[in-house]
C-alpha positions as CSV (number, residue, x, y, z in Angstrom):
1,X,0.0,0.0,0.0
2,X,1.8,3.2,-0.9
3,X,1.6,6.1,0.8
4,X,-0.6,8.8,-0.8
5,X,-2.0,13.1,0.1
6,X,-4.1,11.3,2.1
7,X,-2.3,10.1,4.6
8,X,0.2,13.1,4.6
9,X,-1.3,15.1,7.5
10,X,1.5,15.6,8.7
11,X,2.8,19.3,10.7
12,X,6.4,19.8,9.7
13,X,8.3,23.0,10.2
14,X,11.7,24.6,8.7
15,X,14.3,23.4,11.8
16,X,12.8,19.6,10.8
17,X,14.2,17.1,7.8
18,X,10.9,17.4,5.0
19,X,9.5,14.3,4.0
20,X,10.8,12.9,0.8
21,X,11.2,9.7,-1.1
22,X,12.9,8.2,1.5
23,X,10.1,8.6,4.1
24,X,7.7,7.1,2.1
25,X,9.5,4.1,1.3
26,X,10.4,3.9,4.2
27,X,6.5,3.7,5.7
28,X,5.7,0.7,3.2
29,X,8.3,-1.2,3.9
30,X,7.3,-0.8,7.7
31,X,3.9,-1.4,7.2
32,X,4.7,-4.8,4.9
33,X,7.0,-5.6,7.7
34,X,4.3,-5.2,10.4
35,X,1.4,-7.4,8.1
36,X,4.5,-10.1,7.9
37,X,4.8,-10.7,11.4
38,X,1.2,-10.8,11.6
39,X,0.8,-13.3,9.0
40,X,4.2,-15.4,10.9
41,X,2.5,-15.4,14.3
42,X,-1.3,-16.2,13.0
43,X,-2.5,-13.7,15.3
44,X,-2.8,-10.3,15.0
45,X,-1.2,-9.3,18.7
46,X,0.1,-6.0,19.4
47,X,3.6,-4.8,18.8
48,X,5.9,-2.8,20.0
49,X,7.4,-0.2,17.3
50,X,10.4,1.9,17.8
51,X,11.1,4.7,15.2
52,X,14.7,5.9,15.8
53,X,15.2,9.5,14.2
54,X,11.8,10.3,13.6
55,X,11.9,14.0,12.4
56,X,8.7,15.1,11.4
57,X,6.8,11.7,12.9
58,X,5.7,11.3,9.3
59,X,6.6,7.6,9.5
60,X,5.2,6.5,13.0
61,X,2.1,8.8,12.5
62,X,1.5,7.2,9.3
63,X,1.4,3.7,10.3
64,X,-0.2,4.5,13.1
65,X,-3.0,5.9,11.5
66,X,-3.3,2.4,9.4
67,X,-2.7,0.1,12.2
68,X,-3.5,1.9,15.2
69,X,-3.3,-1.6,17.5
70,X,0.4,-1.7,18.1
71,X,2.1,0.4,20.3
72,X,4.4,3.4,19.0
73,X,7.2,5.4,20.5
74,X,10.0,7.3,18.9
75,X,12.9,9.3,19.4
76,X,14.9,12.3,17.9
77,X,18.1,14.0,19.0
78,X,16.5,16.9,17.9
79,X,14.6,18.9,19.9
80,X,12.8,20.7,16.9
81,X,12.1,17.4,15.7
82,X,10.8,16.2,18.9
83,X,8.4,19.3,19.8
84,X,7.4,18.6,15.9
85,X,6.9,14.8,16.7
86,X,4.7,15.2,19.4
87,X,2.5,18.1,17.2
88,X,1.8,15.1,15.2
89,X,0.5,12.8,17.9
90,X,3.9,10.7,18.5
91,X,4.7,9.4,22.1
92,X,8.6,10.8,21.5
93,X,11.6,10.9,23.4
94,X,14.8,13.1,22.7
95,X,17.7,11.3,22.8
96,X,20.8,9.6,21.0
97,X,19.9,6.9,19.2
98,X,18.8,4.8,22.1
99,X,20.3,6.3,25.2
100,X,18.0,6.0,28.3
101,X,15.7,3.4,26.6
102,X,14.8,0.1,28.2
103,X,12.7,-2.9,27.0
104,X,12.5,-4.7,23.4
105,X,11.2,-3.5,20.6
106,X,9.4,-6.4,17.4
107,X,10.4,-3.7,15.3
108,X,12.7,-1.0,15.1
109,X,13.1,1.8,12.3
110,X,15.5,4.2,11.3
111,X,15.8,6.4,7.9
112,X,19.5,6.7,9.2
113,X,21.6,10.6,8.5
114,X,23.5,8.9,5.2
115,X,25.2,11.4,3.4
116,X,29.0,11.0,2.8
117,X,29.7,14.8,4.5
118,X,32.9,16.4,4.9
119,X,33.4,18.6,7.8
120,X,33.4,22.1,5.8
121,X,29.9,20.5,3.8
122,X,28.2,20.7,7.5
123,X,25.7,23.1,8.5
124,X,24.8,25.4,11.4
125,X,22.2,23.8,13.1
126,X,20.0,20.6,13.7
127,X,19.2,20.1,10.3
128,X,22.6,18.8,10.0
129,X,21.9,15.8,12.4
130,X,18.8,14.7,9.5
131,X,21.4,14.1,6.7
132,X,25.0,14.2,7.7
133,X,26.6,10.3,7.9
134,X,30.3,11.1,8.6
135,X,32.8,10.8,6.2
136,X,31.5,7.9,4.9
137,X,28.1,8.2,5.3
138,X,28.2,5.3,8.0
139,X,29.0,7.1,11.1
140,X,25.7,7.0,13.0
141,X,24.6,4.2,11.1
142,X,27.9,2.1,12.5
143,X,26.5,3.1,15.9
144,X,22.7,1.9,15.1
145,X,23.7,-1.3,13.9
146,X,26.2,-1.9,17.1
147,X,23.4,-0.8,19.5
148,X,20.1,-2.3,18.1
149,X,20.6,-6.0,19.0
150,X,20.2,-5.2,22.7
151,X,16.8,-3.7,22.1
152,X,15.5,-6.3,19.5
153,X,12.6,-8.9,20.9
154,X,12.9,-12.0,19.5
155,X,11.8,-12.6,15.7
156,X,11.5,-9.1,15.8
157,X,13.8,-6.8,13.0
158,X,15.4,-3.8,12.0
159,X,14.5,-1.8,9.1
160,X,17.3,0.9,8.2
161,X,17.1,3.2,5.3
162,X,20.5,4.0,3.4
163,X,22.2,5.0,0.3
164,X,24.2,3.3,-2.6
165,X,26.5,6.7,-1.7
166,X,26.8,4.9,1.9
167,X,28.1,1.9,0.0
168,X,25.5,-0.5,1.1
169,X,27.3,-4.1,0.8
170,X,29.5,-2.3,3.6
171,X,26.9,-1.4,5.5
172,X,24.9,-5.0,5.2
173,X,28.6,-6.3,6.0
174,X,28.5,-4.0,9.5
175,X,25.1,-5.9,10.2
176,X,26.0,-9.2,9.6
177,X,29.2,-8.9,11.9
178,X,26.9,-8.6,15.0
179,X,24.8,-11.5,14.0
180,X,22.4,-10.2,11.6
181,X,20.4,-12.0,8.7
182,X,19.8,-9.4,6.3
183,X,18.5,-8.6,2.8
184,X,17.0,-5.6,0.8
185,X,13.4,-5.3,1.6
186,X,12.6,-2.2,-1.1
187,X,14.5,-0.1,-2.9
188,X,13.9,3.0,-5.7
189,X,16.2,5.0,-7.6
190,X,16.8,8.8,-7.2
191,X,18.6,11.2,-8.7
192,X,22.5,10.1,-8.3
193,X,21.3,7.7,-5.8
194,X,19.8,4.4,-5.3
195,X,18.0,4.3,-1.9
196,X,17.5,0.9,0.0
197,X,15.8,-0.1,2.8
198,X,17.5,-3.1,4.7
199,X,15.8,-5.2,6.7
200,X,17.8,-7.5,9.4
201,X,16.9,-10.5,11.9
202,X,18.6,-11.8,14.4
C-alpha cells in the first residue's frame, strides 16, 4: 500500500528534515514488515514499534493511522524534531539513538543521516543531524547497527534506510558482523542515488 496526500497530515516545520522519497519508502516497507509478522504469528497481537530519528513523525504517524493496535514510540536528537513529533500525535523521546531506553522493541526503524559529509559541507544547526553520515556516510549508522541487537525482541527486525552513496554491501557487512540475517526489503532509484531499505533479523 503506498503512501498517498491522504495520509500526509503531517505538521512539519523549517528546523525539521521534509518528507521525501525516503520517508515514504520507508512507511511501506514498515507497514509490509508489520502485516508479515502478523501473517508469521497467526495472530494479530500488538507490537511494540520503535522509530529511531523520527523527524517530522511522518513515518510512526503514518502507520499509526493504518494500524492503530500496536504500540508506537519514537525518538529524535533533535529537539525541533521532537516538539514537531509530538505536534503530530507521536509518544517521542529526545535522545541519542537509544540512550535512556529500556525494554524490546518487534520492530525498530530508522531512515538513518546517510550522506558522505565532509566537515566544511556541515551546516549550522540541527538540520545537520537529518542528513550528515560522517565521512563515509556510515558514522551513526555504524553506531545503530552496534546498539540495536540489545533492544530487539525475539523474531523481531530492524529496518534501516540508506544509500548506494553509503556503499551498502558495507553497510549490510556491518550488520552481519553482529549476527544479523539481512536482505534488501525495497528499494527505488533517485537522482544520483539508489536508496535501499534493509531489513535485518537476528
Amino acid at each position: 500500500m503506498s503512501v498517498d496526500a491522504t495520509d500526509e497530515r503531517i505538521i512539519t516545520t523549517e528546523d525539521v528534515y521534509e518528507p521525501a522519497e525516503d520517508s515514504y519508502l520507508m512507511i511501506d516497507s514498515a507497514f509490509e514488515a508489520i502485516e508479515q509478522q502478523n501473517r508469521i504469528s497467526r495472530i494479530n497481537r500488538i507490537l511494540r514499534i520503535l522509530e529511531i530519528g523520527t523527524g517530522s513523525g511522518i513515518v510512526s504517524g503514518v502507520l499509526m493511522r493504518r494500524a492503530p493496535e500496536h504500540e508506537y514510540i519514537a525518538t529524535d536528537i533533535s529537539p525541533h524534531a521532537v516538539a514537531c513529533a509530538k505536534r503530530n500525535g507521536l509518544q517521542v523521546i529526545r535522545t541519542d539513538l537509544f540512550a535512556g531506553l529500556s525494554g524490546r522493541f518487534d520492530l525498530i526503524v530508522f531512515n538513518s543521516p546517510y550522506l558522505p559529509t565532509a566537515p566544511d559541507e556541515r551546516i549550522d544547526g540541527w538540520l545537520d543531524y537529518a542528513w550528515n553520515g560522517g565521512a563515509d556516510g556510515r558514522a551513526t549508522i555504524n553506531r545503530f547497527i552496534e546498539q540495536a541487537p540489545n533492544f530487539l525482541a525475539e523474531s523481531g527486525s530492524v529496518l534501516l534506510l540508506v544509500s548506494s552513496l553509503t556503499n551498502i554491501e558495507k553497510v549490510c557487512e556491518r550488520m552481519r558482523s553482529v549476527g544479523f540475517d539481512v536482505h534488501e526489503a525495497a528499494s527505488i532509484r533517485c537522482p544520483g542515488e539508489r536508496l535501499v531499505v534493509l531489513r535485518g533479523s537476528l
